[in-house]
N, C-alpha and C positions, 0 to 999 in steps of 0.2 A: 388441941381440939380443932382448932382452924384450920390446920394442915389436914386432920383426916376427913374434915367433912369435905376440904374442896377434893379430896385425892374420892372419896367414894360419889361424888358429883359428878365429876371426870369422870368416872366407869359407866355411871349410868349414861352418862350422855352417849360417848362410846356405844353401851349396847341399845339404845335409843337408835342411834345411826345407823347401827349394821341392820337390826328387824325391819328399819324404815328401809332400806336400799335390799334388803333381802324381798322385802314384799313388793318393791316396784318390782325387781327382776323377775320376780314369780310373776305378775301381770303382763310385761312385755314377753313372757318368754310363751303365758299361753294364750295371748291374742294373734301372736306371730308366729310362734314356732310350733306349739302343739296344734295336732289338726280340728279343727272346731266339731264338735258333737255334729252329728247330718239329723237337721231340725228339718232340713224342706224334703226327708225323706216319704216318697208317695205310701199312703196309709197302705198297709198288709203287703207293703214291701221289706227287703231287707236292703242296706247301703254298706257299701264297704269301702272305704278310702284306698288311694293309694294302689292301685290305681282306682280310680271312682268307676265303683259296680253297683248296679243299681238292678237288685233280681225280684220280678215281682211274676216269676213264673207258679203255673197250676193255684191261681186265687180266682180263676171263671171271671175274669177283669172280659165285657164286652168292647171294650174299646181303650186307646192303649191311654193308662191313667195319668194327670194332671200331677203336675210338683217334681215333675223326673227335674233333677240339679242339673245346668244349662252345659255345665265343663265336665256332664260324665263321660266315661271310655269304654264303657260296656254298658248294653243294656240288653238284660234277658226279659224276655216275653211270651216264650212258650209256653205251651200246653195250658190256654186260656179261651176265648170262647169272643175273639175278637172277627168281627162281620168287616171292616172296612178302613183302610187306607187311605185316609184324606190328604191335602197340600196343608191342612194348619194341624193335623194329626201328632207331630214332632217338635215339639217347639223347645227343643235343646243340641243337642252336637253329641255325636258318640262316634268311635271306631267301630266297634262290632255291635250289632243287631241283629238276636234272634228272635224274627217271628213263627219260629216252627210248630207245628202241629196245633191250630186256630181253627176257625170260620171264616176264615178270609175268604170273601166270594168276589171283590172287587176292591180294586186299586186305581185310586184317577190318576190320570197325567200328572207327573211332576209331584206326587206326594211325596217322593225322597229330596226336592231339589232344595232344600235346605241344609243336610246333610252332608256339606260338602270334603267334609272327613271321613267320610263313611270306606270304612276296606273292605269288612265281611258283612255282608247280608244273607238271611236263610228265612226263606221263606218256606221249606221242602212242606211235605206232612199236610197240606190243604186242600181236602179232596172236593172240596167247594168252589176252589180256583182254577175255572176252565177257561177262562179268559185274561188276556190281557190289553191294557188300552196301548195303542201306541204314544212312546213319551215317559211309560210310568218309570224308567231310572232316568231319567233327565237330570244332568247335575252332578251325575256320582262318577266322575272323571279321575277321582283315585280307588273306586273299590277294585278289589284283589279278586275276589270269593263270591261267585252268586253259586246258592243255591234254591231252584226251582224243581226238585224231587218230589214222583208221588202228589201232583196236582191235577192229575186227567184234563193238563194244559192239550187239547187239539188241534188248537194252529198257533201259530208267534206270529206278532205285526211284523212289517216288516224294516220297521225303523226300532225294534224292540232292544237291540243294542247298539243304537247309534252313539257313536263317541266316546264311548264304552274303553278308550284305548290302556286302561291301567291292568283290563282283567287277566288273571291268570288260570283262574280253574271254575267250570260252567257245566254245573250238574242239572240235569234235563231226563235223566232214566224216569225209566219206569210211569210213562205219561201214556198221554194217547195223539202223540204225534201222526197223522198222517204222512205228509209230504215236509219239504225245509223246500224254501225259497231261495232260488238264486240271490247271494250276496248278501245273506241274513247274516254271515258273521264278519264282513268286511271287512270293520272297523276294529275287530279283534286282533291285533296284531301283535299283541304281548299274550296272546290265551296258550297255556302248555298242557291244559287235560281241557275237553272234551268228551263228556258224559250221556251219551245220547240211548244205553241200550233197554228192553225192554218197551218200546214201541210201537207203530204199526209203520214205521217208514215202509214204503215202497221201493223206495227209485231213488238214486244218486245222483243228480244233473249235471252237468258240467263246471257251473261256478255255485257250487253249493258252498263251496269251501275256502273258496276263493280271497285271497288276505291272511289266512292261517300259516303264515310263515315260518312260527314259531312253535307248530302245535306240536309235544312232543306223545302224548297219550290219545287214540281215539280210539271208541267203546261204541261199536255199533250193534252188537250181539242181540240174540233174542227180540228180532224186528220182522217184517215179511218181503227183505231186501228182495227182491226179481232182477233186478238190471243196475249195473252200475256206468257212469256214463268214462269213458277211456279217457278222458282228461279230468274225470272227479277229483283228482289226488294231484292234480300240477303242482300246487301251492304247496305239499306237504312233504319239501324235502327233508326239511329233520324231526318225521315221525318214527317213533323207536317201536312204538308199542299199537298193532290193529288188531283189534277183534271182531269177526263177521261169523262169528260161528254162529249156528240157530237160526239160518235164515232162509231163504227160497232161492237162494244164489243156484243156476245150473251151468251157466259159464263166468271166468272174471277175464277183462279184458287183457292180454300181458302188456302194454303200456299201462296202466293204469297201476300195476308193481312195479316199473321200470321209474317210475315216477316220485316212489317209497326210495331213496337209492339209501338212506337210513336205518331203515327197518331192522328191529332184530329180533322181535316176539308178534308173530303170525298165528294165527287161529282160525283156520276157515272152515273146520269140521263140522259137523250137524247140516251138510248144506245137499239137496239131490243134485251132483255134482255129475254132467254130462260128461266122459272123455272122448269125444270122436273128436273130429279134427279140430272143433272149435277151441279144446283145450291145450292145442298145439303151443300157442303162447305162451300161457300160463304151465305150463312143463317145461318150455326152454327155459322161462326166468327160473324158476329153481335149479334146471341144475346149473346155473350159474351164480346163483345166490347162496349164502350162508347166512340162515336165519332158523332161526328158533323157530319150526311149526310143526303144529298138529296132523294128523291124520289128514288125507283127501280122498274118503272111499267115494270111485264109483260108482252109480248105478245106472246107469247107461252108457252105449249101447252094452248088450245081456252077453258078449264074450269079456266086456271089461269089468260085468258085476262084481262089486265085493273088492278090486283094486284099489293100492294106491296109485294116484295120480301121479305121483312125484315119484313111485319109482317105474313106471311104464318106460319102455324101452325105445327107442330109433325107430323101430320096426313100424312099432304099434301105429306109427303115424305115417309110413312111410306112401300112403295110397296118398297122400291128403296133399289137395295145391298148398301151395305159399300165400299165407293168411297178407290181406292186404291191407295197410296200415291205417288207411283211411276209413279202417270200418268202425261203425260204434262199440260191438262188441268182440270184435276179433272175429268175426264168419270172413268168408273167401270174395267178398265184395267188391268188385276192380272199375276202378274211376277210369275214365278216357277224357285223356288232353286234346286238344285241339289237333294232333300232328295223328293223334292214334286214330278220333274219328275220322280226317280225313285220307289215311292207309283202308280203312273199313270200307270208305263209303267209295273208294277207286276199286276195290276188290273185290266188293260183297258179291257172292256167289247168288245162280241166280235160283230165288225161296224167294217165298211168299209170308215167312216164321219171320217175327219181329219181337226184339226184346222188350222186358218193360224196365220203358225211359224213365226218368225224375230228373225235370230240366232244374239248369240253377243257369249264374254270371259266369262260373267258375269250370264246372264239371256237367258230364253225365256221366251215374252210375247206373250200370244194369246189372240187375238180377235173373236169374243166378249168374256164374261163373263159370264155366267146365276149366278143369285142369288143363294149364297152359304152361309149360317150361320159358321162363325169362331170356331175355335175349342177355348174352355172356358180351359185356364188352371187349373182353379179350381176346375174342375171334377175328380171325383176319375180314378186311373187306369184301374178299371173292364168298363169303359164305350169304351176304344181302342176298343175292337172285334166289337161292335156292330160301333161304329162310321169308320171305316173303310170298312164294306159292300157295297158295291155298291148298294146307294138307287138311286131314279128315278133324282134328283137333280143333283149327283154324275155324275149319265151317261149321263148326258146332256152336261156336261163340253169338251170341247176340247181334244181329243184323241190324243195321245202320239205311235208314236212306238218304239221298243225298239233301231232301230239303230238309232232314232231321237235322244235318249236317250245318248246314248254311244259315238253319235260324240259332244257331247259338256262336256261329263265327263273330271275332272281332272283340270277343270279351278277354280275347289274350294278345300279347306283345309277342311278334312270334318271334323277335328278337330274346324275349328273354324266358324263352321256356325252354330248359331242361330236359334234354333227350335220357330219356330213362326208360330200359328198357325196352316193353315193346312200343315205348311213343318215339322212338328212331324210326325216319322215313329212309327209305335209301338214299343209297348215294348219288344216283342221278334219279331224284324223284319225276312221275308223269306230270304233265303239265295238270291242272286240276280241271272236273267239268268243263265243259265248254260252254255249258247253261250259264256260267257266270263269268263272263268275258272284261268284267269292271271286277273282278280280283283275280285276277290274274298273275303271276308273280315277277319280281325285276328283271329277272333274264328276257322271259318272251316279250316284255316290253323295248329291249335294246333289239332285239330280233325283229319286230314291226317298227323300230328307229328308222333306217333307212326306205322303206317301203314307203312310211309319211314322207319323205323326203322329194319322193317322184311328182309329184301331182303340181308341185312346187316348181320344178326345174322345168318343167315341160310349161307349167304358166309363162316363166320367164324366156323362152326360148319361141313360141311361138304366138306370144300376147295374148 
């Protein structure tokens, strides 16, 4: 009897043991390892673990609600009835944030600068957000993804993506942009789309774009583009993909595609597309180029009606000077250096017709230009005398006078400027003016050497 009470003792103790060590392991296993119930989930939300989503979208939430769990990774919020974007607004951590389609009428400085995880943001869908403060992404130095779509946004500050260096893709369509400021995306330097179409831009400025190293997509379409400026696309050597269809474009500059040397999907149809000479450019680049583009109909001048651009012929341009590089838009524009003005202002024939000047440090340009054949440097020397007479071409060209001349001397090294075509003086150039005897040049100075010399000898010679 002894033996089996202790042998049935010993079992129970045994299964004593194991339910005890069974039931600790069931408590270690779900304080630690099961995911705990989401208890601080915000009321008329849904929470989802793993990754932690927290969706408290279309509940007419005015303001974004209290109890969001501090280590979530998503937080949805659209389609709510939220007015305002404050700095203590967020008081947890997520990767992606949707505040699309709200009331958002205003956003202060620094409301994200908590967020310092933040990759995607969307704020699109806010027809209340016509404004932005400068500042308000302060802080968000890893987001990926802004989108700002469909807010009848009108202007961007201009510190509106300062430091901004993570972003990759910056949707802006369908706004009511005006103008873009020089250097509004500087600090952009990882951005590879750019979404700007459906607009009112105007005009393309020179460093609109400037920092865009990397952009590989830009969407300009359906805006009221007029003028793009011939260095607008410097920055954008490895853009694959432009779109300017839908716009008021009449000429594009051809440095301004020379610039694209990337490019392989082009779109510039929908545009009143002038071809007289100004499109001289922009026709040699294509036929040198192999890219993907649309249509370029004509509509002026009325023999090129109804043409494409791109296949007009040699002929078609064959009246028209050689576009000059320095122009903003590609017109027949001709800059004079300091060697060319002063060939003009020794020759000018004798008129009373004077061009119109626009002084700078550097240059004067006159407008217009008559067709001028370039001087061929591979011409022998004996051909200076005769190419330097004033033929009937020649005297057509914009007159010079000589104190137009003299008040912009000196802002060049004549040492180091570039004889290019017709800024080559001859070979034995005339001495200059006589009106200006204190510039004069090195030769005639060795040639009044000895002459100084007399007044001297004759001191010494007879006291």
């Amino acid at each position: 009897m002894e033996t089996r009470s202790t042998a049935r003792s010993r079992r129970c103790s045994n299964t004593y043991n194991f339910k005890s060590g069974l039931t600790l392991w069931l408590v270690v296993w779900l304080v630690l390892v099961k995911p705990s119930p989401v208890q601080s989930c915000p009321r008329l939300c849904v929470c989802y673990p793993s990754p932690m989503t927290v969706s408290c979208q279309s509940q007419n939430f005015t303001s974004v609600p209290a109890g969001v769990p501090y280590d979530s990774q998503r937080v949805f919020l659209q389609n709510n009835r939220i007015t305002e974007l404050r700095v203590d607004s967020f008081g947890f951590e997520t990767q992606v944030l949707w505040l699309y389609s709200n009331n958002i009428t205003w956003i202060e400085a620094g409301a994200f600068s908590e967020l310092r995880e933040l990759e995607e943001l969307d704020l699109g869908d806010n027809p209340y957000l016509q404004r932005l403060e400068g500042g308000a992404f302060r802080g968000l130095e890893k987001l990926q993804s802004l989108h700002m779509h469909r807010c009848k946004l009108a202007v961007l500050p201009h510190d509106i993506f300062h430091k901004l260096y993570s972003l990759q893709f910056l949707y802006l369509q369908e706004n009511q942009l005006h103008f873009l400021q020089d250097d509004l995306f500087s600090d952009l330097v990882n951005l590879s789309q750019l979404f700007l179409h459906g607009n009112r831009i105007r005009t393309l400025s020179e460093n609109v774009f400037r920092g865009l190293v990397n952009l590989d997509r830009l969407l300009l379409h359906d805006n009221r583009i007029r003028q793009v400026n011939r260095k607008a696309f410097r920055d954008l050597g490895r853009l694959t993909i432009l779109y300017l269809f839908n716009n008021s474009l009449e000429e594009l500059p051809g440095q301004v595609m020379r610039d694209t040397s990337s490019i392989q999907f082009l779109r510039l149809n929908g545009n009143p597309w002038s071809c007289g000479c100004e499109a001289r450019q922009l026709w040699e680049w294509f036929r040198k180029s192999r890219v993907s583009s649309s249509e370029i109909v004509c509509t002026s001048p009325s023999p090129k009606r109804g043409q494409d651009l791109r296949f007009l012929r040699e002929m078609d341009f064959a009246l028209c000077p050689l576009p000059d590089p320095g122009s903003l838009a590609g017109t027949t524009t001709t800059t004079f250096s300091t060697k060319t003005r002063w060939w003009f202002s020794k020759h000018k024939p004798v008129s009373s017709s004077k061009g119109i000047f626009s002084k700078s440090t550097e240059t004067i340009k006159a407008f217009p230009f008559s067709a001028v054949k370039p001087y061929n440097p591979s011409t022998s020397s004996t051909s200076f005398s005769a190419k330097y007479e004033i033929g009937e071409e020649e005297a057509a060209l914009p007159k010079l006078d000589p104190e137009e001349y003299w008040a912009n001397y000196g802002s060049e090294d004549a040492a180091s400027v570039r004889c290019f075509e017709l800024e080559c003086p001859p070979e034995s150039p005339p001495l200059p003016p006589s009106s200006s005897a204190s510039r004069s040049s090195p030769s005639s100075l060795l040639l009044l050497l000895p002459l100084s010399l007399v007044p001297a000898s004759l001191h010494q010679l007879f006291g």
